[in-house]
ROPAZA-450733 format. One record per atom (N, C-alpha, C, O): atom name; x, y, z. Coordinates in pm, 1 decimal, padded with zeros to 6 digits. Atoms other than C-alpha are relative to their C-alpha. Layout:
at|xx|yy|zz
CA|X|Y|Z;
...
// end
This chain:
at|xx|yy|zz
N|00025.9|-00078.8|00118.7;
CA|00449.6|-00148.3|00627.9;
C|00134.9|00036.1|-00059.5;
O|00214.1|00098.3|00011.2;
N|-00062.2|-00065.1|00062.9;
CA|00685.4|-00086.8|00359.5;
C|-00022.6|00083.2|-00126.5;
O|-00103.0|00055.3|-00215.5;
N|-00004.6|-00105.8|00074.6;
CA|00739.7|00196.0|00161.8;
C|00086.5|00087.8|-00024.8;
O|00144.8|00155.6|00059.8;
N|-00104.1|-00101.9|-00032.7;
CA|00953.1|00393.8|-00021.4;
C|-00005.4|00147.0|-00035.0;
O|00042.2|00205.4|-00132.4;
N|00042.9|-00145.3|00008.9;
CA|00826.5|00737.9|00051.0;
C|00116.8|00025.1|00104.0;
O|00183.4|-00071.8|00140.1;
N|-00043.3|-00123.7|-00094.7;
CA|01002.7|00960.5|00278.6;
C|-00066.7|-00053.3|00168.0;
O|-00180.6|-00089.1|00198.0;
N|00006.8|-00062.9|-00140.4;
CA|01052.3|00983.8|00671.0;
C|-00159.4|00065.2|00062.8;
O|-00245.5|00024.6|00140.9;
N|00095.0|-00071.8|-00061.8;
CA|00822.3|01261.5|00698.3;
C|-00161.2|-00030.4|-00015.1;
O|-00263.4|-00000.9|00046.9;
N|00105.6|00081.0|00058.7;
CA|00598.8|01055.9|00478.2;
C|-00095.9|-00091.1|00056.4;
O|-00218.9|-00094.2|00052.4;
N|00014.4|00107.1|-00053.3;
CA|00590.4|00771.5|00650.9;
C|-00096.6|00038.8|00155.5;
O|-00207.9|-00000.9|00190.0;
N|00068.1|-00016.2|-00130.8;
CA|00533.9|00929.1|01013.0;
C|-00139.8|00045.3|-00003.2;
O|-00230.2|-00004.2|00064.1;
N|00118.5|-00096.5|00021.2;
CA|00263.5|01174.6|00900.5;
C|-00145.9|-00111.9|-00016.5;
O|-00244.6|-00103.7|00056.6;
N|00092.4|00139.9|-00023.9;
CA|00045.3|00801.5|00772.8;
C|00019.5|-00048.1|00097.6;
O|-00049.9|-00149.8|00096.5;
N|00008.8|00064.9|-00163.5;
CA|00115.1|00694.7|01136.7;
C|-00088.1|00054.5|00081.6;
O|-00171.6|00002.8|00155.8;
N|00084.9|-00103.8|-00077.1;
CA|-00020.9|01001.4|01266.4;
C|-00151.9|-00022.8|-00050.4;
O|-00240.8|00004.9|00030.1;
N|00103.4|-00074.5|00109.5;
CA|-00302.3|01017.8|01013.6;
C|-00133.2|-00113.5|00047.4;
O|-00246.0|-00093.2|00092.3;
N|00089.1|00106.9|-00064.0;
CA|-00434.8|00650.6|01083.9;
C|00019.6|-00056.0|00119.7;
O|-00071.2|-00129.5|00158.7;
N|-00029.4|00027.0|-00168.4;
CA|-00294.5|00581.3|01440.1;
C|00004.5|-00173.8|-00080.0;
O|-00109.0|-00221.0|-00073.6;
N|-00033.4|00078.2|00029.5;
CA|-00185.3|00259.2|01281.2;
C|00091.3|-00045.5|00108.7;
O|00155.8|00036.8|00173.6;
N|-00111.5|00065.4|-00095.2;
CA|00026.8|-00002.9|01511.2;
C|00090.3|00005.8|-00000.9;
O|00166.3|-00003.6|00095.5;
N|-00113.3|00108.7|00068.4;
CA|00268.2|-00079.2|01278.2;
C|00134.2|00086.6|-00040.3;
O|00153.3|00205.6|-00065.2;
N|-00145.6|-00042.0|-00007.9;
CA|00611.6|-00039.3|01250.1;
C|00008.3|00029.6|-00163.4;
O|-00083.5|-00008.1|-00236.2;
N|-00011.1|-00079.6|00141.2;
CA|00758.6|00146.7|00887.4;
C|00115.6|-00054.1|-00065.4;
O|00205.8|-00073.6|00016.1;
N|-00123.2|00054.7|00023.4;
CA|01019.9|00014.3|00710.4;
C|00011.7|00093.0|-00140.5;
O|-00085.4|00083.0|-00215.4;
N|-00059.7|-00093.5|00093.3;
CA|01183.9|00276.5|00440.1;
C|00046.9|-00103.0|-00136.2;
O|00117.1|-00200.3|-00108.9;
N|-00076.3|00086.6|00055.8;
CA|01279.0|00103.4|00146.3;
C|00034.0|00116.3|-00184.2;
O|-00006.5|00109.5|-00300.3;
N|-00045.8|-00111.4|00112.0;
CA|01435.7|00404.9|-00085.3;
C|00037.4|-00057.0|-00155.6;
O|00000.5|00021.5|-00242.9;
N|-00081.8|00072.6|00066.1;
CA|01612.3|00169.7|-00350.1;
C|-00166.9|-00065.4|-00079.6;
O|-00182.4|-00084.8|-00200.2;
N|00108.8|00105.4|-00003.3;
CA|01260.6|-00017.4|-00347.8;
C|00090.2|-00151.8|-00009.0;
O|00050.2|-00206.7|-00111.6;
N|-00058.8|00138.6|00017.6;
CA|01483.5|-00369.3|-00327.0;
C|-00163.6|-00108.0|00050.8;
O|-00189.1|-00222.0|00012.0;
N|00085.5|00092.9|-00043.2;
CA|01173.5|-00506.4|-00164.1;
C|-00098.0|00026.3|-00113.0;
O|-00167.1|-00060.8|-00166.1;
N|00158.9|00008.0|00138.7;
CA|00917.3|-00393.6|-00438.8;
C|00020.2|-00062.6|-00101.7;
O|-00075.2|-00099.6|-00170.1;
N|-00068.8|00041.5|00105.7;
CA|01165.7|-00531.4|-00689.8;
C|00005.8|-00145.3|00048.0;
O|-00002.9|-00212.6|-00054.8;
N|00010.6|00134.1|-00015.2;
CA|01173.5|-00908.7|-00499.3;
C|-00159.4|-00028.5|00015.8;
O|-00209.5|-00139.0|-00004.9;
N|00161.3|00085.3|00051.4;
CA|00782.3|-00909.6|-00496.1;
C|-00070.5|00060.3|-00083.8;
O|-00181.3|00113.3|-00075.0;
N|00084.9|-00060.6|00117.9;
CA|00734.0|-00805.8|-00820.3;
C|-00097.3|00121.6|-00011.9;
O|-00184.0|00135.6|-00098.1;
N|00084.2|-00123.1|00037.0;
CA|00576.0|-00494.3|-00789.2;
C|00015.9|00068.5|-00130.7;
O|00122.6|00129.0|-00119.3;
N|00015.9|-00069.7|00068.2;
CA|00532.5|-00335.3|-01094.0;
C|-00013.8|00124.3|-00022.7;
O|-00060.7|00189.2|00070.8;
N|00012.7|-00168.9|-00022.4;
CA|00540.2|00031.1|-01219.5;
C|-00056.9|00024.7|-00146.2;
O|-00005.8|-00023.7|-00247.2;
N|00084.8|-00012.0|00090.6;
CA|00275.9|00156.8|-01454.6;
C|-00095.8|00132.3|-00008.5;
O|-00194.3|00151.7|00062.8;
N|00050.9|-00132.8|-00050.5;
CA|00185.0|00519.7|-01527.7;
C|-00147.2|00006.5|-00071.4;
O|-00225.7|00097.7|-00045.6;
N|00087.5|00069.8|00034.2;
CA|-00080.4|00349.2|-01727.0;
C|-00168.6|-00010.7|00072.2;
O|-00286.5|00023.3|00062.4;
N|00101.7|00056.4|-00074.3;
CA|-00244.5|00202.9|-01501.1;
C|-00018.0|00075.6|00156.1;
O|-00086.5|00033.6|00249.3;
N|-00014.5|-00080.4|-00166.2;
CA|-00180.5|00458.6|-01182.1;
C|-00079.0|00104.5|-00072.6;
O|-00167.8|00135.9|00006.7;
N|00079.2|-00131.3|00059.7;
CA|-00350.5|00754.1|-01407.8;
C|-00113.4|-00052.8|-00039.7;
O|-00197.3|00036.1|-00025.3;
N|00119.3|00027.3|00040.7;
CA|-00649.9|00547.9|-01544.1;
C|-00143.5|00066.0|00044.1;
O|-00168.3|00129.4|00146.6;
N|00122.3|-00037.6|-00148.9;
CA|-01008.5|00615.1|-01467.2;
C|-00057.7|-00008.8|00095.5;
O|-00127.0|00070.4|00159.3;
N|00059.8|00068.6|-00112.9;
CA|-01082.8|00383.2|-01238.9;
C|00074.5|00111.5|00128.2;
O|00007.0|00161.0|00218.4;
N|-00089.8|-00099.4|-00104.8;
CA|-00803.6|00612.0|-01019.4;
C|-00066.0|00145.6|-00033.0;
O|-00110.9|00195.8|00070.1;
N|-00006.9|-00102.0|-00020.9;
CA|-00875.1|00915.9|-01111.6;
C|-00197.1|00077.5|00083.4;
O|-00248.0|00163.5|00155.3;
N|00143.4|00010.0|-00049.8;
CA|-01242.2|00866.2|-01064.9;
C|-00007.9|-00059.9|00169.4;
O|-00117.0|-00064.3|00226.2;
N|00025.4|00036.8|-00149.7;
CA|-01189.1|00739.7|-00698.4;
C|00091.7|00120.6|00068.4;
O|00085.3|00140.8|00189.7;
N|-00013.0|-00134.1|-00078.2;
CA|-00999.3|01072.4|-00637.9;
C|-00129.5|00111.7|00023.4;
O|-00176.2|00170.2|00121.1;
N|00116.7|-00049.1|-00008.8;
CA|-01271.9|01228.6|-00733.8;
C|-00099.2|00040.4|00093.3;
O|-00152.1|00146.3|00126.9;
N|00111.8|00032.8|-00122.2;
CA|-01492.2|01083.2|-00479.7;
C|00047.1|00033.3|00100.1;
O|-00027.8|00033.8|00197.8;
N|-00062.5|00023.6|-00148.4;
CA|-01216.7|01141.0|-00210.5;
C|-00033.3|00146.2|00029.8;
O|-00085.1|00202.4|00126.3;
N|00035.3|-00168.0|-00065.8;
CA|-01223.0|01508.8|-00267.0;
C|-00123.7|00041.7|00027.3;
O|-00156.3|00141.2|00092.1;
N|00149.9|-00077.8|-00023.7;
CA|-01589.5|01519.5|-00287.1;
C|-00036.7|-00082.4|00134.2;
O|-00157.9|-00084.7|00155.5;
N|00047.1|00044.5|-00117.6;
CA|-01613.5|01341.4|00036.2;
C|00090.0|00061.5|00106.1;
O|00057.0|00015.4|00215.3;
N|-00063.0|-00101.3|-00023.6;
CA|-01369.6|01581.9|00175.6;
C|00170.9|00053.4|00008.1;
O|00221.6|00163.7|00028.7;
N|-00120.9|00032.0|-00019.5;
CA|-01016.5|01456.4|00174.3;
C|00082.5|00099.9|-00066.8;
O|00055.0|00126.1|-00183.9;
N|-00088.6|-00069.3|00017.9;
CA|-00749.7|01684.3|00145.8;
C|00081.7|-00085.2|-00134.6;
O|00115.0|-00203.6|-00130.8;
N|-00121.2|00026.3|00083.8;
CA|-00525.1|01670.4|-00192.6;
C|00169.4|00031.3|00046.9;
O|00225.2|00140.9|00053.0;
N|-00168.2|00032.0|-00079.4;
CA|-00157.5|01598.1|-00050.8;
C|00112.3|00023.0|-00155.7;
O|00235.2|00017.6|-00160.0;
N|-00111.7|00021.4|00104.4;
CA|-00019.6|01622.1|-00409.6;
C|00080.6|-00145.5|-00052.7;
O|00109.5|-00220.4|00040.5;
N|-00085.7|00085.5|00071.5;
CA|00169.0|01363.7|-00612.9;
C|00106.2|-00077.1|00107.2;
O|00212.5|-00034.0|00062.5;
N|-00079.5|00092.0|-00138.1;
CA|00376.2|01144.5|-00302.5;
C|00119.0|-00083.7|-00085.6;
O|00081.5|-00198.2|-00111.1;
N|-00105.3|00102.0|00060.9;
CA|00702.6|00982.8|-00486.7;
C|-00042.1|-00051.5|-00155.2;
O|-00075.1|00005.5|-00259.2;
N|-00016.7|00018.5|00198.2;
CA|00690.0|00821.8|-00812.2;
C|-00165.8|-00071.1|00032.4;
O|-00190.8|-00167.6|00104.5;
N|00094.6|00058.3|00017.3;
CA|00316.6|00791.1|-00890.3;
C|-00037.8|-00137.5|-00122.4;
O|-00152.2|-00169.3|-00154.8;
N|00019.1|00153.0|00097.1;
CA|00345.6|00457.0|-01144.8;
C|00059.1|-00088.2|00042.3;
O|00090.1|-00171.9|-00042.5;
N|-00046.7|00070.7|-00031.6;
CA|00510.7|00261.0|-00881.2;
C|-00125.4|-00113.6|00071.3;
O|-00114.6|-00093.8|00192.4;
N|00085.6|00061.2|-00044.4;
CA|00209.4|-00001.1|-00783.2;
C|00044.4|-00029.1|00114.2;
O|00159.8|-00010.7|00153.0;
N|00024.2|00073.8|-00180.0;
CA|00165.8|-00137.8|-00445.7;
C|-00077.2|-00155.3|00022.7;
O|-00134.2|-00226.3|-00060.1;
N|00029.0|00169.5|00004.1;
CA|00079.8|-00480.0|-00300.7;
C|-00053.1|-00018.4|00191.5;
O|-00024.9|00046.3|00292.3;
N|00023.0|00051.1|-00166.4;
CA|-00049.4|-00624.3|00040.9;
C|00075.4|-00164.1|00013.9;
O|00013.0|-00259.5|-00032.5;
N|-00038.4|00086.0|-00069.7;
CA|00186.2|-00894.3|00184.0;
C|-00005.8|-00049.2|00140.9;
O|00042.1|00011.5|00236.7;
N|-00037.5|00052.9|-00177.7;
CA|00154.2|-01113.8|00508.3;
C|00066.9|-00077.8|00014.3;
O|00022.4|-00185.9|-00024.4;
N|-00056.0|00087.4|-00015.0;
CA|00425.6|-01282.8|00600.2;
C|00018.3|-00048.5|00137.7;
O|00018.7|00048.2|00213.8;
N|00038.0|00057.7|-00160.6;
CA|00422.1|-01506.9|00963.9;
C|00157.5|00023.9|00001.2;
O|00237.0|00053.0|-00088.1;
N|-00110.1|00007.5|-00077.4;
CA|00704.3|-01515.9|01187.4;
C|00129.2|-00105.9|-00080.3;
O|00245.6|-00065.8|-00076.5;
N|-00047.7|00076.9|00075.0;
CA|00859.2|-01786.4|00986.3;
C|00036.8|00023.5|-00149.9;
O|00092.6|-00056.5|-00225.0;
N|-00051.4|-00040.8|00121.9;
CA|00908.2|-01606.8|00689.2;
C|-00119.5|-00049.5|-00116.5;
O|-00143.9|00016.7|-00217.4;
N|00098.0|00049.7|00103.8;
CA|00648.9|-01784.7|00490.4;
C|-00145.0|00087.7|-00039.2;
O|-00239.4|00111.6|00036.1;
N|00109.9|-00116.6|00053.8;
CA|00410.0|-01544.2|00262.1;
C|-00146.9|-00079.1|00018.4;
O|-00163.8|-00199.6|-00000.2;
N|00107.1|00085.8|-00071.0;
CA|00066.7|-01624.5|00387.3;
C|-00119.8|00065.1|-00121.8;
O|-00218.8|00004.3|-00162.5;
N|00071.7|-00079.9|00091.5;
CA|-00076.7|-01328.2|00130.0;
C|00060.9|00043.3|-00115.6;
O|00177.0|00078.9|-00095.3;
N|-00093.7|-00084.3|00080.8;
CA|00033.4|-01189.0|-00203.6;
C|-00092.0|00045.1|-00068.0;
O|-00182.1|-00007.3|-00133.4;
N|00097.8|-00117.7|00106.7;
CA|-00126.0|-00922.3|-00357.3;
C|00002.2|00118.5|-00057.9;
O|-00029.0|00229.9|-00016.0;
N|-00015.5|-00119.9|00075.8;
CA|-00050.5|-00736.6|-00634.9;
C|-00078.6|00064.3|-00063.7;
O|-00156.6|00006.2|-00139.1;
N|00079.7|-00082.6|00017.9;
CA|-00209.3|-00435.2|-00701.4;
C|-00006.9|00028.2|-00171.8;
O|00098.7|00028.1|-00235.0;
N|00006.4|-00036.6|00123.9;
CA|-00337.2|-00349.6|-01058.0;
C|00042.9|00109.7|-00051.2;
O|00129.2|00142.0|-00132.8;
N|-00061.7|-00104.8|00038.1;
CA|-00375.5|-00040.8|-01029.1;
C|-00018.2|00091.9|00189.6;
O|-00060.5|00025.7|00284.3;
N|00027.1|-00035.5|-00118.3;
CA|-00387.8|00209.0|-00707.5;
C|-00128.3|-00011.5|00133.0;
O|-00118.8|00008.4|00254.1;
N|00112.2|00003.1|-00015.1;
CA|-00753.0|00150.9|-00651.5;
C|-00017.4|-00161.8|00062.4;
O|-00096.2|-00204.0|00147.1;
N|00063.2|00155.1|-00051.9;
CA|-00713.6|-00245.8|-00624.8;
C|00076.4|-00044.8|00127.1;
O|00199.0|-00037.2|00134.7;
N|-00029.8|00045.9|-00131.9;
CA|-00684.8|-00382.8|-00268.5;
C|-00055.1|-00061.6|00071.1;
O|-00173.9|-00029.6|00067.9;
N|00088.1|00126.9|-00092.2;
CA|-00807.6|-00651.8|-00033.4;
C|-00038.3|00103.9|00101.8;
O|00015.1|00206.6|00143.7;
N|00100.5|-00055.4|-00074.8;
CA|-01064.5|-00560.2|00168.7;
C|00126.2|-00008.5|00121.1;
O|00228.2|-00077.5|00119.1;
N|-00023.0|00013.2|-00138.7;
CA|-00966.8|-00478.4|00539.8;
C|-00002.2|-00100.4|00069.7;
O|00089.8|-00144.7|00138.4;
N|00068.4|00110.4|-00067.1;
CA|-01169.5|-00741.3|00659.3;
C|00060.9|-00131.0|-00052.1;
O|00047.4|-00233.4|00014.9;
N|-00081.0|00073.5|00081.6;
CA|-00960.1|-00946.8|00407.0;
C|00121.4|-00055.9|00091.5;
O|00131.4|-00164.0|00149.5;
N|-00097.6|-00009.8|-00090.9;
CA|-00654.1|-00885.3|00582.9;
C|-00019.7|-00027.2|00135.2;
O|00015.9|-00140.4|00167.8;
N|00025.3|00045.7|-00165.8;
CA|-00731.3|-00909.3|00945.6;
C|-00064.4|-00150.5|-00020.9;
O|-00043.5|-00206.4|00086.8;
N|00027.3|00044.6|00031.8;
CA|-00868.8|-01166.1|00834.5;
C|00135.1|-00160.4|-00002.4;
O|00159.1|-00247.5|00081.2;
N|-00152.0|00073.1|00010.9;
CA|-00536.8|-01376.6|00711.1;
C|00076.0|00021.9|00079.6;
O|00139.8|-00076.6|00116.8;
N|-00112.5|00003.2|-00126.6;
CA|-00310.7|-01205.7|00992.6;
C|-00087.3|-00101.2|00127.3;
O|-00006.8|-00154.7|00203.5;
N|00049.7|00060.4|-00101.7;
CA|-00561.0|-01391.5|01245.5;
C|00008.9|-00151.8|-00033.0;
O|00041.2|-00236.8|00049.9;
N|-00033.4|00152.7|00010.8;
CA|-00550.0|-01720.6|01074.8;
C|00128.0|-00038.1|00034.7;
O|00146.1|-00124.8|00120.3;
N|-00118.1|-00017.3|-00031.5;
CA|-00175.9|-01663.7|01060.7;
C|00061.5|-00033.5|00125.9;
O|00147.3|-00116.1|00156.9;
N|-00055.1|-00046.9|-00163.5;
CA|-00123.6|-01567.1|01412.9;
C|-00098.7|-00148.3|00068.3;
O|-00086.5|-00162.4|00190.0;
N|00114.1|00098.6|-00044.9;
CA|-00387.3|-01871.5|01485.8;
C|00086.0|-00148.4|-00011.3;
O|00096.2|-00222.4|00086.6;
N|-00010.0|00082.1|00062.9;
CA|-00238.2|-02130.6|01294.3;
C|00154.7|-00101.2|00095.3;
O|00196.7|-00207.4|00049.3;
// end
């Protein structure tokens, strides 16, 4: 996982989902900037977003506040041992993301292959 939130940021989503995975800081964003991530306050405030907060709080999720620059999009990459991108997926807007099942999905072919 990269991201360039914060330390305390970072650990606290470790804690939060007991995730495996190692964190990689990337303050500068140099990595969001070589896979095109985009930044769009546009498209990070829309309704489709604000309407799936909505649902988070009414299903009970704590509001955490504003986390780093909210118009910086996000993406799901898998890349194998070999360096070669196996996934690329850029996000529209905060809301768009490959399924779970998506992902595990491609790391198993990956790791298979």
């Amino acid at each position: 996982v990269i991201t360039f939130g914060t330390l305390p940021g970072a650990q606290a989503w470790l804690e939060e989902t007991c995730a495996p995975l190692r964190v990689i800081l990337d303050p500068e964003r140099e990595v969001y900037q070589a896979y095109e991530l985009e930044r769009s306050y546009l498209r990070a405030w829309g309704l489709k977003t604000m309407w799936r907060y909505v649902l988070l709080l009414a299903a009970g999720r704590k509001w955490r506040g504003i986390q780093g620059d909210s118009a910086q999009m996000g993406g799901d990459f898998i890349v194998d041992s070999e360096g070669i991108i196996r996934l690329a997926y850029r996000s529209h807007d905060p809301t768009d993301r490959p399924s779970t099942e998506d992902l595990i999905r491609c790391i198993e072919q990956t790791h298979h292959a």
